[in-house]
C-alpha positions as CSV (number, residue, x, y, z in Angstrom):
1,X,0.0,0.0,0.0
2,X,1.5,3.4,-1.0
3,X,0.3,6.2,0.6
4,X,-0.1,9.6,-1.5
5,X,-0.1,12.9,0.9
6,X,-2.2,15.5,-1.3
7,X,-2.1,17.7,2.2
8,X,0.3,19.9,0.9
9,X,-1.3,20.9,-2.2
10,X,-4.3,21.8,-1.1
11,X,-2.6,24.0,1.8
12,X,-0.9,25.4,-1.0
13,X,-4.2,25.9,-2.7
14,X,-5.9,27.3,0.1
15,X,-3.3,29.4,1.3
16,X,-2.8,31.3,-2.2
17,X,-6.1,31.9,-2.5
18,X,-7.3,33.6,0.4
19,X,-8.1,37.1,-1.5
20,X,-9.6,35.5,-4.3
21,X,-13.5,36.5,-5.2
22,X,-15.4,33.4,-3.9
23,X,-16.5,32.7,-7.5
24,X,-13.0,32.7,-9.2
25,X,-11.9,30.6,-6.1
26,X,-14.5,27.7,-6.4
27,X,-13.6,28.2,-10.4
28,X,-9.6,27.5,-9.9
29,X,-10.5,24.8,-7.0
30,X,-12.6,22.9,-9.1
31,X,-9.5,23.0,-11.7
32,X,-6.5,22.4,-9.8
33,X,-7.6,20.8,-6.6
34,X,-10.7,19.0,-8.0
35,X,-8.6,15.8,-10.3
36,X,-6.2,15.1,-7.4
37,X,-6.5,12.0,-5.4
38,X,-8.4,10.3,-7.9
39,X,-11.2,13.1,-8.0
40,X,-11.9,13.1,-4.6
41,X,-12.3,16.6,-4.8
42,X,-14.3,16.3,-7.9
43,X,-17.9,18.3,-8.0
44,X,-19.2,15.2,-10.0
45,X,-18.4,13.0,-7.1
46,X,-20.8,15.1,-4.7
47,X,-22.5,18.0,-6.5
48,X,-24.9,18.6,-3.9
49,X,-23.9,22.3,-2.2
50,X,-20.4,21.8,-3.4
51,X,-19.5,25.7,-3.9
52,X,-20.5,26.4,-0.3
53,X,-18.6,23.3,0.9
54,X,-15.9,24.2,-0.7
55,X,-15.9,28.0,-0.1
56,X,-16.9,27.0,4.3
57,X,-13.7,24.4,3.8
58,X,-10.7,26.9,2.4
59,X,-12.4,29.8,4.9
60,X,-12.1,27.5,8.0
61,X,-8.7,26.0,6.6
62,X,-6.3,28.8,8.4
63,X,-7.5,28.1,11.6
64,X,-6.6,24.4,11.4
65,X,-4.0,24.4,9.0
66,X,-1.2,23.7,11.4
67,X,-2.7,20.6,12.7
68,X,-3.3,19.0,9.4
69,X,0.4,19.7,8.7
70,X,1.3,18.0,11.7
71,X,-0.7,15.0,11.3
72,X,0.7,15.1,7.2
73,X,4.2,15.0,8.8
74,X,3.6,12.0,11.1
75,X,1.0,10.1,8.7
76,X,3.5,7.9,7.1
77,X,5.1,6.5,9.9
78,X,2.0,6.0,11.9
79,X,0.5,4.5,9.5
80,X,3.1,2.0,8.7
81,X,3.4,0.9,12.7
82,X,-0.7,0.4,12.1
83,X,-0.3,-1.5,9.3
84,X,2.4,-4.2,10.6
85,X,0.7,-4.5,13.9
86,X,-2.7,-5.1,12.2
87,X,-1.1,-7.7,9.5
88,X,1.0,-9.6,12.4
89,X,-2.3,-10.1,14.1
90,X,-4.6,-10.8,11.0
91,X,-2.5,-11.1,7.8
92,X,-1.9,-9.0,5.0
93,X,-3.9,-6.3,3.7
94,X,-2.8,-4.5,0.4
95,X,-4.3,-2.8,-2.3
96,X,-3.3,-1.6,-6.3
97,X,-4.6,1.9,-5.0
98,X,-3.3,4.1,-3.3
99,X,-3.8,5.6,0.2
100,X,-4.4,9.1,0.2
101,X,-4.1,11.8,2.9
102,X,-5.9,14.6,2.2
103,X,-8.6,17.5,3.5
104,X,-11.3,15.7,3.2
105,X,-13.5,18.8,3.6
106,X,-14.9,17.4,6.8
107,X,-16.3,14.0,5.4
108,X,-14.0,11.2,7.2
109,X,-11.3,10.4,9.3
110,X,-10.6,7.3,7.4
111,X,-12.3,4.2,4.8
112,X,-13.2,3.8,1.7
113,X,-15.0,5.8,-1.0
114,X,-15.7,4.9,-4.6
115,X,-13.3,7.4,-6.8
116,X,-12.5,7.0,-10.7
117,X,-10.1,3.8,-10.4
118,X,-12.7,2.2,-7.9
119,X,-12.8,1.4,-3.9
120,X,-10.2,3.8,-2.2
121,X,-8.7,3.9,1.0
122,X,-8.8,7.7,2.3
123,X,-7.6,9.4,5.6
124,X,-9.0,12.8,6.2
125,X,-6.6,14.6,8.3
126,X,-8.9,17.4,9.1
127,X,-11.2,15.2,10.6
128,X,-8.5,13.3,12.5
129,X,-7.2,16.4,14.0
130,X,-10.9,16.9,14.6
131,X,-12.2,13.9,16.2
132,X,-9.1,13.7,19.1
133,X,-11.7,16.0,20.9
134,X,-14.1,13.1,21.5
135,X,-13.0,11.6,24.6
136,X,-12.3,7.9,23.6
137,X,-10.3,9.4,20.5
138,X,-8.6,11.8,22.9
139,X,-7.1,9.0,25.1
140,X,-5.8,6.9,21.9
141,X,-2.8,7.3,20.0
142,X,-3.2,8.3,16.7
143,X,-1.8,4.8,15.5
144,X,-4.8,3.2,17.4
145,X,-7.0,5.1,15.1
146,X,-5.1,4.0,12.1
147,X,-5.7,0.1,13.6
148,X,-9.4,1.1,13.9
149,X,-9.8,2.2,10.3
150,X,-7.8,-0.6,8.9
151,X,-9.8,-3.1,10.8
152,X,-12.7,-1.0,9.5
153,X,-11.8,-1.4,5.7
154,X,-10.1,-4.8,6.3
155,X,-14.0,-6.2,7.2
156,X,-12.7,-7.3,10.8
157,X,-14.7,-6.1,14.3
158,X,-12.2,-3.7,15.8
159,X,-12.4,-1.8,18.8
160,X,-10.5,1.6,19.2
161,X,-9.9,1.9,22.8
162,X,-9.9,-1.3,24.1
């Protein structure tokens, strides 16, 4: 499994941005944000309110920016602890796609989603920052989380804090 860390583009993006007129912004998101990660970002995949998802997501972004960089900079290595751990208790788990990191705009933490090449691993590090403010997430390491979602994706019972 290779992960692909599209965090820093759309920081880039979003960062850039920041004086453009809402319309010209959604325009140039839709552009050069919107074919990355195998459309995730793609208005096709979710049409429904996707200007004002996208306009509330790159206006919010500043204020959490420096905790989706941190998680970006730790991903990898979290998520390869996560991933031996899991296999050395339940076997191997790969796939021919990727695993991306990205903003996910507020829709996951971590699973699947159907993009253009098919069923798609994704970890939303704005939601992971987000979620250590529930308390069971707030007492787990990060690479528990990662366990969780892999067990989640991998079809096996998991429990996060136990």
């Amino acid at each position: 499994m290779r992960v692909v860390d599209v965090t820093a583009e759309f920081d880039r993006f979003a960062m850039a941005t920041t004086d453009m007129p809402a319309e010209q912004r959604i325009a140039a998101f839709e552009r050069e944000i919107g074919p990355i990660a195998d459309g995730f970002y793609s208005r096709g995949r979710r049409p429904d309110d996707y200007d004002l998802r996208v306009l509330d997501t790159l206006r919010s972004y500043p204020g959490r920016r420096d905790g989706v960089l941190a998680i970006s900079r730790d991903f990898s290595r979290l998520f390869a602890s996560a991933r031996q751990k899991f296999q050395s208790q339940f076997g191997p788990v790969s796939s021919t796609h990727p695993v991306y990191l990205l903003d996910s705009m507020g829709e996951l933490d971590g699973g699947t989603r159907e993009l253009r090449s098919g069923a798609t691993l994704l970890f939303g590090a704005d939601a992971i920052l987000l979620s250590r403010a529930l308390p069971c997430l707030s007492r787990c390491p990060r690479r528990q989380l990662l366990r969780h979602l892999l067990f989640a994706v991998g079809g096996r019972p998991g429990h996060l804090c136990s």
